[in-house]
C-alpha positions as CSV (number, residue, x, y, z in Angstrom):
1,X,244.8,-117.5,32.3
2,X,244.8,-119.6,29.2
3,X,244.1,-116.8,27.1
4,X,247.5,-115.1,28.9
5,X,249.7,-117.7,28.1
6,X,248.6,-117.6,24.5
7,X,249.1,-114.0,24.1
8,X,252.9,-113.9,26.0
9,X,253.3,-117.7,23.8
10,X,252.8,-115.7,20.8
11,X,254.4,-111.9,21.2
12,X,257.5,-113.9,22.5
13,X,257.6,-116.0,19.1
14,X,257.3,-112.4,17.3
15,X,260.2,-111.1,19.7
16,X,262.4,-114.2,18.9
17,X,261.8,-114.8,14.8
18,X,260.7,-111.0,13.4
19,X,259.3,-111.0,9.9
20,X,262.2,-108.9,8.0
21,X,261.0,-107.1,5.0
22,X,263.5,-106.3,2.5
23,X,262.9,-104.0,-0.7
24,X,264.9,-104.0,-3.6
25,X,264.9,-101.1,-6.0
26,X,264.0,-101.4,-9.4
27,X,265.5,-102.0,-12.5
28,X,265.6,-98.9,-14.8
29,X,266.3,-98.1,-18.4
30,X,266.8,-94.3,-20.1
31,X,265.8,-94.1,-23.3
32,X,266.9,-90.6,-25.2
33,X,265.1,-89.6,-28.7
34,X,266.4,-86.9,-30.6
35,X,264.8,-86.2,-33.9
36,X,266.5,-83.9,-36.4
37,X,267.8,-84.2,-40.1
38,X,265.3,-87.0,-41.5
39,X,267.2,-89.2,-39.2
40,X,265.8,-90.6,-35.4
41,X,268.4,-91.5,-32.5
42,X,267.5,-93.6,-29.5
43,X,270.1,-94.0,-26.9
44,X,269.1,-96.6,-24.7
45,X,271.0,-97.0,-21.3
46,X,270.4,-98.9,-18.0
47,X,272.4,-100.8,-15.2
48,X,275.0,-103.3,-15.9
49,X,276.9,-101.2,-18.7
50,X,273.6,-101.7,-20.8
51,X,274.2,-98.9,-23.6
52,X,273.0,-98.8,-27.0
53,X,271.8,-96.2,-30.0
54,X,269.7,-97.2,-32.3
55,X,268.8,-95.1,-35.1
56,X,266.3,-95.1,-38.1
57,X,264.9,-92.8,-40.7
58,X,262.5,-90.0,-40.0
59,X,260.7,-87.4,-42.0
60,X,257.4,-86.3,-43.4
61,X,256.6,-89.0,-46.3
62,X,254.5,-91.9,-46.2
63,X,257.7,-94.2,-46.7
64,X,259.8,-92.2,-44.0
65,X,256.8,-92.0,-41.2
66,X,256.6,-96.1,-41.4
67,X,260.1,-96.5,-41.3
68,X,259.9,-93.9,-38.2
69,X,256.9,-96.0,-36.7
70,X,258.4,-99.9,-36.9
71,X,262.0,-98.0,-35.6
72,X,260.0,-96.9,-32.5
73,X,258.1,-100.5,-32.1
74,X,261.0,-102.1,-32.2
75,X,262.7,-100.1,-29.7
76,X,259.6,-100.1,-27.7
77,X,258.6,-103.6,-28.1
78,X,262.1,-105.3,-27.1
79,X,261.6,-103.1,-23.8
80,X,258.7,-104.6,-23.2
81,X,259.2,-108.3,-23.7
82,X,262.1,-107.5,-21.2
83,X,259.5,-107.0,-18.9
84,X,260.2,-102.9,-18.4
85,X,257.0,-100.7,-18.8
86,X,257.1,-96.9,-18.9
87,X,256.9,-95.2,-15.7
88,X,257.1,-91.5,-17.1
89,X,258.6,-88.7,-19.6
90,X,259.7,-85.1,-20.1
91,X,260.8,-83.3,-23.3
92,X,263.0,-80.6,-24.5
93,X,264.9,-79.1,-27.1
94,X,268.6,-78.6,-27.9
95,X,271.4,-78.6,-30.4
96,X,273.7,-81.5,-30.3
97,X,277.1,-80.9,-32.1
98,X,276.4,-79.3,-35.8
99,X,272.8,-80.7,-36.0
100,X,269.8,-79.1,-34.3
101,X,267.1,-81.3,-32.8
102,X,264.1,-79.7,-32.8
103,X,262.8,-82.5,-30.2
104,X,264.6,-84.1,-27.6
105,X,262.3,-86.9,-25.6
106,X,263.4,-88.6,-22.3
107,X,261.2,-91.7,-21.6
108,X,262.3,-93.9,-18.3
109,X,261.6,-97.3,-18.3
110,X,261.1,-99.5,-15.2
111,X,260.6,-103.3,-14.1
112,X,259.4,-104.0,-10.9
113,X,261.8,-106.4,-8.8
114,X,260.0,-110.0,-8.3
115,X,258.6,-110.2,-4.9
């Protein structure tokens, strides 16, 4: 009988006070790279109005490929001390306006909502 009450004491408090569960969805960030004309463009956009371009030197020389690499970390790296990490990519090609990119990268950033 003990055990009875217990068991009614119990499924009534779950009846009366039920654990909600609530997700959020997550934060996300669109980063565009189109490469083309010795010249790298980043179009970085997300919620709240965030929308930026950034854009650096590209090509094939020693000077141009570490101007290209410490473009990309800082892109890259202020992404990550926001707290977004990448979640996945797809490519392409296309011509924008007069100039034709020979790459076109898509890279979607995410952060996780705080539980």
């Amino acid at each position: 009988m003990k055990k009875l009450f217990w068991l009614c004491a119990c499924l009534l408090a779950l009846l009366v006070n039920p654990v909600t569960c609530s997700a959020q969805s997550p934060d996300i960030v669109v980063v565009r790279i189109a490469d083309a004309g010795g010249k790298v463009r980043c179009a970085i956009t997300g919620a709240k109005g965030r929308s930026e371009v950034v854009e650096f030197d590209s090509g094939a020389s020693e000077k141009s490929l570490t101007a290209a690499g410490q473009g990309y970390y800082n892109v890259f790296d202020k992404l990550y001390q926001e707290g977004y990490s990448l979640q996945s990519t797809f490519t392409g090609q296309g011509i924008i306006g007069s100039n034709v990119y020979t790459s076109l990268i898509t890279l979607l950033f995410v952060k996780n909502p705080k539980p």
